[in-house]
C-alpha positions in Angstrom: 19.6 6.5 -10.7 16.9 6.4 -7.4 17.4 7.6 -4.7 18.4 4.8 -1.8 16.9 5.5 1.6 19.1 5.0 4.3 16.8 2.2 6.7 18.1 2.3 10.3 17.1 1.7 12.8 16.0 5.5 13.1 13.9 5.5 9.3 12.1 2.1 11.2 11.6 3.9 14.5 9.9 7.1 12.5 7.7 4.8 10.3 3.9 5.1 11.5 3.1 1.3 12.4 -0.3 0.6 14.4 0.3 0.2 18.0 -2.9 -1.1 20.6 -2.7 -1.0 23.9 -4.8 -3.2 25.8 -5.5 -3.8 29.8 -3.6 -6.8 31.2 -6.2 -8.8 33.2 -5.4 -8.2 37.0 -4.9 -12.1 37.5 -2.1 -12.1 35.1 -0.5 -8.9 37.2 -2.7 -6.2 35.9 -1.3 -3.3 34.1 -1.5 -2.2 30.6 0.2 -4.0 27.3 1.6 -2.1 23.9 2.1 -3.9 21.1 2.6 -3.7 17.4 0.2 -6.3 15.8 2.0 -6.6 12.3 5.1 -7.4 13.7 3.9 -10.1 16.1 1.8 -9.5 19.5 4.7 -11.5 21.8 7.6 -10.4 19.6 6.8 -6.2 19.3 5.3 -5.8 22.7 5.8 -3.4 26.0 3.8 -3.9 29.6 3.8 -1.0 32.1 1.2 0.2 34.8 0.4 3.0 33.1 -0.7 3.3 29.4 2.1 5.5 28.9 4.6 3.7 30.6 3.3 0.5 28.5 4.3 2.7 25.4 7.2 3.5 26.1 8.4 0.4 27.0 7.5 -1.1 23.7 9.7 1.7 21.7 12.6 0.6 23.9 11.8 -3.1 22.6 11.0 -1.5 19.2 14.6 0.0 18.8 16.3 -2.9 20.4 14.4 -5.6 17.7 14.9 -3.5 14.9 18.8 -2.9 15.8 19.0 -6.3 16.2 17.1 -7.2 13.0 19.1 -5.1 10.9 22.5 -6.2 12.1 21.2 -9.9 11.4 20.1 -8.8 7.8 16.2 -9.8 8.7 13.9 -8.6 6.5 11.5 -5.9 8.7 8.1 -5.5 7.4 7.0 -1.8 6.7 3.3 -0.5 8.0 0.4 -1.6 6.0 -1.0 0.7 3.9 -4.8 1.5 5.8 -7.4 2.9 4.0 -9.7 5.6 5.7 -13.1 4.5 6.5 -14.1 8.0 5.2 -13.6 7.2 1.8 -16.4 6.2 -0.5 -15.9 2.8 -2.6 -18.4 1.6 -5.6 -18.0 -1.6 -6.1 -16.8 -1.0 -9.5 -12.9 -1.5 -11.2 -12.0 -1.2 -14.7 -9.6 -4.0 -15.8 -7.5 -3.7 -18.8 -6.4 -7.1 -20.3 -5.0 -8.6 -23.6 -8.1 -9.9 -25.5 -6.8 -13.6 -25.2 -6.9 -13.3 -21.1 -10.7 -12.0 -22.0 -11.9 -14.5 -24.3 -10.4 -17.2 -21.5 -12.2 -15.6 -18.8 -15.3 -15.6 -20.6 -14.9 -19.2 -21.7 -14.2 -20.5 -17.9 -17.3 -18.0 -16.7 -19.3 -19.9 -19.6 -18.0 -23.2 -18.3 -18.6 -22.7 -14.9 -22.5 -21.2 -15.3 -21.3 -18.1 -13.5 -21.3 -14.4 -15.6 -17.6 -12.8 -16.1 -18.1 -10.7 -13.2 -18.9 -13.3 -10.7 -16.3 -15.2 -12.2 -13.8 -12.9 -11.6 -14.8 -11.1 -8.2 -14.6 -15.0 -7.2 -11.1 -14.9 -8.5 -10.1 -11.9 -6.5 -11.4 -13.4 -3.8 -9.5 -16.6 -4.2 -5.9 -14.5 -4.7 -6.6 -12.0 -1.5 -7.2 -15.0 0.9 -4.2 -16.7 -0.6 -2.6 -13.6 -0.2 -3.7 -13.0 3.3 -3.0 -16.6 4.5 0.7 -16.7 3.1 1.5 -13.3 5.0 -0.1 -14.4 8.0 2.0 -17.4 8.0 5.5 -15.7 7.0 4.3 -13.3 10.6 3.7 -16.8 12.4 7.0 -18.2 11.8 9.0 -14.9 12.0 7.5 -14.9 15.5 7.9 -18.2 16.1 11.6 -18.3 15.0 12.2 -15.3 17.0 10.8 -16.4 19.9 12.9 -19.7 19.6 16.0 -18.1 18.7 15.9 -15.3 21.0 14.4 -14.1 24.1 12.2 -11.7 22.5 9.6 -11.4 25.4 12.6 -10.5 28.2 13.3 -7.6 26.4 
């Protein structure tokens, strides 16, 4: 049997999620803004006068969401996984499939004047942007519904 991890509001607290901090123009009050992008700009967000006081004010929010959250039973999104800019990349994947899902590739590429490769990196493509859209969406209305169902910005 797995292990289960315990996630409280602690385990969410520890987890390393990307956090900018960003001047607040001095005709909206000046100041400096934390916030945690993934979880929504106006949701996950801190203000302060200093940098540092801008941080910390956004892990006060931070624990008080994710408390909140987790006694609701809302789902809470875990960090992306980011990949270094140091590492190298080739272009090139090896893909394993049945040899029906290759012969119907190849017949589609045939049909469609495009080689299997194009065919497929166009495919990719297709499913990453869908991908990217739908989670950008589910982050929209999570904010949205939060901000509509609570006073997330007074916090």
């Amino acid at each position: 049997m797995g292990k289960i991890m315990n996630r409280d509001v602690k385990y969410f607290m520890s987890l390393p999620y990307k956090i900018l901090i960003e001047p607040i123009p001095e005709e909206e009050g000046g100041g400096f803004e934390a916030f945690i992008p993934q979880l929504g700009r106006m949701t996950m967000t801190g203000a302060g006068d200093t940098p540092e006081e801008a941080l910390e004010n956004l892990r006060d929010v931070q624990e008080t969401l994710f408390k909140m959250w987790i006694e609701e039973g809302v789902s809470i999104q875990e960090p992306e996984m980011e990949i270094h800019p140091e590492a190298k990349f080739s272009g090139r994947i090896l893909l394993r499939t049945t040899k029906e899902m290759h012969r119907e590739l190849v017949y589609t590429a045939e049909t469609q004047g495009v080689s299997l490769n194009s065919y497929l990196n166009q495919a990719i493509q297709l499913g990453y942007s869908l991908s990217c859209f739908k989670k950008n969406l589910k982050n929209t209305i999570a904010e949205s519904s939060c901000l509509q169902t609570h006073d997330c910005l007074s916090l």
